[in-house]
C-alpha positions in Angstrom: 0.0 0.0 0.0 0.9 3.4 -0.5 0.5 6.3 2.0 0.6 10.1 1.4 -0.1 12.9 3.5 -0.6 16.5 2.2 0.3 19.0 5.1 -1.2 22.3 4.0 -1.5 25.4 6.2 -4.7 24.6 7.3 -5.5 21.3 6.4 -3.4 17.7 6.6 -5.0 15.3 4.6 -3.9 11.4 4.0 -4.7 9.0 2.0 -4.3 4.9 1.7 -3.3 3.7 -1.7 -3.8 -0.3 -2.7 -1.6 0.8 -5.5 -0.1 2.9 -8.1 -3.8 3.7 -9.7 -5.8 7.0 -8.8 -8.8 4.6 -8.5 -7.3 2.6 -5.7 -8.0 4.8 -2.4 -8.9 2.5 0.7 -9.0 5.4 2.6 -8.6 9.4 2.8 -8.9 12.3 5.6 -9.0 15.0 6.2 -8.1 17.4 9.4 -7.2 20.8 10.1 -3.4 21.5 10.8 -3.9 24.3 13.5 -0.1 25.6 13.2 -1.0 28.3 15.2 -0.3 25.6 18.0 3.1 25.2 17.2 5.6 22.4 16.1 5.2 20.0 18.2 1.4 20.2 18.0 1.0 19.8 13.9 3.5 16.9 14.3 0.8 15.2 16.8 -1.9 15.6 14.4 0.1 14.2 11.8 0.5 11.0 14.5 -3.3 11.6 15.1 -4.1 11.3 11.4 -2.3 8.2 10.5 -3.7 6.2 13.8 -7.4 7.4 12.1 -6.2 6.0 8.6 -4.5 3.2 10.2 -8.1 2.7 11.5 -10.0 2.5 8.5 -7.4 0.2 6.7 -6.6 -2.2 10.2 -2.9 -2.0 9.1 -0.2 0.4 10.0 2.0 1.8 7.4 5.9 0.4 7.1 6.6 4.3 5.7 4.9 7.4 4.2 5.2 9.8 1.6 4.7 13.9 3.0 3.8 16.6 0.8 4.7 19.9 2.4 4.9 23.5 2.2 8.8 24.5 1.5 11.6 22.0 1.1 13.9 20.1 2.9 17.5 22.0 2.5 19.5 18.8 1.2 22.5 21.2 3.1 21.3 20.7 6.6 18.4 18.5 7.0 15.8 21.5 7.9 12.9 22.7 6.3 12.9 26.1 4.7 10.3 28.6 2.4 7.6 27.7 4.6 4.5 29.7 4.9 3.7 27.2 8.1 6.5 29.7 9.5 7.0 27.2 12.6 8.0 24.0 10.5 11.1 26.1 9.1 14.5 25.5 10.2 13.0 22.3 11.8 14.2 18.8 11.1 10.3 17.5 10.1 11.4 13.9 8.6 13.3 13.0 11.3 11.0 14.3 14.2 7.8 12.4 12.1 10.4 9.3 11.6 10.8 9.5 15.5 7.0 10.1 16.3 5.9 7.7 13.9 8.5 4.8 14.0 8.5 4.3 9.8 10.6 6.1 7.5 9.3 9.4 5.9 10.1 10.9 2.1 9.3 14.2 2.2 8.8 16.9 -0.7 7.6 20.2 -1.8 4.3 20.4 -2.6 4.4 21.7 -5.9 6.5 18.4 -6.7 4.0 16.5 -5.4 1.6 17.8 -7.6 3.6 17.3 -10.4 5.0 13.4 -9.5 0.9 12.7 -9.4 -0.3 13.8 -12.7 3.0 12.2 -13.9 2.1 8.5 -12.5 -1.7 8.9 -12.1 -3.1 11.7 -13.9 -2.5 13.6 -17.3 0.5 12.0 -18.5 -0.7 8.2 -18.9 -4.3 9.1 -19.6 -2.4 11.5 -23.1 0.4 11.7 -22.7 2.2 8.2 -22.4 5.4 9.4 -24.0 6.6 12.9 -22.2 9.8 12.0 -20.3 10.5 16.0 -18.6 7.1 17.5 -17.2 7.0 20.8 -15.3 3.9 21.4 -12.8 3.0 24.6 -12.3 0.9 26.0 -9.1 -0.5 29.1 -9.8 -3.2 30.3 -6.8 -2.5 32.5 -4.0 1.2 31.9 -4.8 3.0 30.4 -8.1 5.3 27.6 -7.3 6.4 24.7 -9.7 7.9 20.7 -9.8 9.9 19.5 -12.4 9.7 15.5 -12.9 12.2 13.7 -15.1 11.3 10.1 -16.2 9.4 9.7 -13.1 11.6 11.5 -10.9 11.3 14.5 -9.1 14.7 17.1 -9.9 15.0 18.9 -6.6 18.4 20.0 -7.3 21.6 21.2 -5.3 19.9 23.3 -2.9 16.3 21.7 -2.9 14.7 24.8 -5.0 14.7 22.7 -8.4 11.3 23.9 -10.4 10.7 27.3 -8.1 10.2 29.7 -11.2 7.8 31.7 -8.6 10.7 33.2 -7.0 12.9 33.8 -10.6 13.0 38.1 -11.3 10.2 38.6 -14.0 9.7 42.9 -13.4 10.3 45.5 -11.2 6.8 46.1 -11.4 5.5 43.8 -8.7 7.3 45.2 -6.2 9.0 43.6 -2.9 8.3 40.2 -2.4 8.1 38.4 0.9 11.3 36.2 0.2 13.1 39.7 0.2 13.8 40.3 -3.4 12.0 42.3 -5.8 9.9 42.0 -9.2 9.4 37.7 -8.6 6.8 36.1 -10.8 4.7 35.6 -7.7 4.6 38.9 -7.3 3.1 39.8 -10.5 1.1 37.1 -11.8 0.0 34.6 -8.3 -3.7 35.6 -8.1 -3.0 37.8 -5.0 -1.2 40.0 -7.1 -3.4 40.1 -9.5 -5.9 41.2 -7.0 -3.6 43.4 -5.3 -3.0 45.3 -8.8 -7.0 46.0 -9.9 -7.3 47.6 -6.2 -4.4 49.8 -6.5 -5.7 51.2 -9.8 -9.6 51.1 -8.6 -9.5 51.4 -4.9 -12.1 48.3 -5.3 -11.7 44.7 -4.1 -13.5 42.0 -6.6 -13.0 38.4 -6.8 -10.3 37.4 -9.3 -12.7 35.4 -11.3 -15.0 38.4 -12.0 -11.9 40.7 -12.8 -10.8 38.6 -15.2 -13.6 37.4 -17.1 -15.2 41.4 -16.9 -15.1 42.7 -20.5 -16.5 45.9 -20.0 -14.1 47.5 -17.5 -11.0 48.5 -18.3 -9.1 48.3 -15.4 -10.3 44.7 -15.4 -8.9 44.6 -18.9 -5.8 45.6 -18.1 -5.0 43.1 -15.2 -6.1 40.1 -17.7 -4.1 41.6 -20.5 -1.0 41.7 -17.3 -1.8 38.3 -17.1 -0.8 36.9 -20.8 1.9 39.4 -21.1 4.0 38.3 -17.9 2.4 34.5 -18.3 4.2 34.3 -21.5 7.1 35.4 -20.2 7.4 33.8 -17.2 7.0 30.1 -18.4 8.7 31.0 -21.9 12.0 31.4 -20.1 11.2 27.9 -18.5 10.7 26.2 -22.2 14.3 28.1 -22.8 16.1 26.4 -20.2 14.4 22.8 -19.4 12.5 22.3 -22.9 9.6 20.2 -21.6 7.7 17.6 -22.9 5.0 18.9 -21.3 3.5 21.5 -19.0 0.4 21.1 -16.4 -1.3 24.2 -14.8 -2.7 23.7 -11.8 -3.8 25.5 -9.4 -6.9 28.0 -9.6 -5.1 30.5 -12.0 -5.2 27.3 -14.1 -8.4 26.7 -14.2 -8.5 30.6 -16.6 -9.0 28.9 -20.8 -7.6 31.7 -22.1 -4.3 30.7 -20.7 -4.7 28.1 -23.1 -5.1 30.2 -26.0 -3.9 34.3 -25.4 -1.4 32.7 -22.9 -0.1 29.9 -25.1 0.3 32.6 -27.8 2.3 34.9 -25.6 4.7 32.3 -24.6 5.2 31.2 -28.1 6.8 34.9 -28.7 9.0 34.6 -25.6 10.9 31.0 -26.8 14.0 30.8 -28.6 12.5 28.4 -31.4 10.3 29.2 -34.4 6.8 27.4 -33.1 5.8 26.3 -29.7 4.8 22.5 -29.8 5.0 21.6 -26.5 1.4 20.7 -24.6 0.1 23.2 -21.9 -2.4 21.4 -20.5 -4.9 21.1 -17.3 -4.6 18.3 -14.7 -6.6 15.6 -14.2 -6.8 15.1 -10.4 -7.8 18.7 -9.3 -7.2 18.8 -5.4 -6.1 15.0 -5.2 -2.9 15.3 -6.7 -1.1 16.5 -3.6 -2.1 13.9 -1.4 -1.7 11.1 -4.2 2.2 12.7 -4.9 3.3 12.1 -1.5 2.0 8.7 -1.8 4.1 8.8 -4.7 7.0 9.5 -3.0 7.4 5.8 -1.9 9.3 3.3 -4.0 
């Protein structure tokens, strides 16, 4: 069996695979992470989580797969980039591996995400053949996984696939990693948001901004949208040259990323034509949970 747990800022949710098949679940939770609590307390509800799963299935798992927010620093064992500001600079794997009494694999979330439409969603459903995939979250933040014949690249310091955080323009000001002008700065949907109310003085939803024809601030920020879009994941195609790429996230639920988006990135890549498949997932909110199951050999 294979065992994942997503540990998201709010929520922690598991799951019990029979086996390497999205239609194989023998049992899923979910529970809220309450962070606010500190570290020792989110590590208890991860123990209180598997005893429920453990529950459901009668059997106890020999190890686990754990999607998380930031990423382990391969240099010192600690997590870092973590919104759940008390897991960083903590050694999570081996406190779980001590709580627990089975062995952990841990990884970003965004390469969760990505490992799970690469075994179980997008890729064997269409497409059987792509060998490199990038993931791409694009929500409240942008973050991103890059999996290489069914392998996640982490890389040297454990940032592999981060395009959020690469310098796309001045324009989107300081960001909260301490640098300035980072593509989650300009087009995450908060700064999306951000940018219609600094030019309106109004707060609207993201979805109504972007699908309002008539306004022209709205306009704008959609038009924003392609322009930096393009950009952004055109300098991507330049350096890894994907097979394929998967949106998720809400951002990547928008069709005309799929169209005025594809378009825009077309003019940003150093090759005549763009033939390489942007695409939606295939396991919406599932695919973080069913990566970290993922994790496990």
């Amino acid at each position: 069996m294979f065992w994942g747990i997503d540990l998201g800022g709010t929520k922690i949710e598991g799951v019990v695979l029979a086996g390497r098949n999205a239609d194989s679940v023998l049992a899923r939770h979910r529970i809220d992470t309450e962070g606010n609590k500190g570290y020792t307390h989110v590590l208890e509800r991860i123990r209180d989580l598997v005893d429920h799963l453990s529950g459901i299935t009668g059997c106890f798992p020999e190890a686990i797969g754990i999607g998380t927010p930031g990423t382990l620093d391969p240099a010192t064992g600690l997590l870092k980039n973590s919104n759940t500001l008390c897991l960083n600079g903590r050694p999570l794997d081996q406190d779980l591996e001590a709580l627990l009494g089975v062995k952990v694999s841990m990884a970003n979330d965004a390469n969760c995400f990505a490992l799970a439409e690469y075994h179980l969603g997008v890729v064997p459903r269409s497409f059987p053949e792509a060998k490199i995939v990038f993931g791409v979250i694009m929500g409240t933040g942008v973050g991103g996984g890059i999996v290489i014949h069914g392998q996640i690249l982490g890389g040297h310091h454990g940032i592999g696939g981060e395009w959020g955080h690469m310098f796309l323009d001045d324009s989107g000001g300081p960001c909260y990693c301490g640098r300035q002008g980072c593509v989650e700065t300009i087009i995450s949907g908060t700064a999306l948001q951000k940018y219609y109310t600094q030019l309106t003085g109004q707060v609207r939803k993201l979805q109504d901004i972007l699908s309002d024809p008539d306004d022209e601030t709205a306009v704008e920020v959609r038009q924003r949208l392609i322009f930096y879009f393009g950009k952004a994941l055109g300098q991507i195609i330049n350096v890894l040259d994907p097979d394929l790429i998967i949106l998720g996230g809400g951002l990547g639920q928008i069709d005309f990323l799929y169209t005025d988006g594809r378009e825009a990135v077309a003019r940003n890549i150093f090759n005549p034509v763009l033939t390489t498949p942007i695409v939606k997932p295939l396991l919406g909110d599932s695919a973080g949970v069913f990566g970290a199951a993922m994790l496990l050999p």
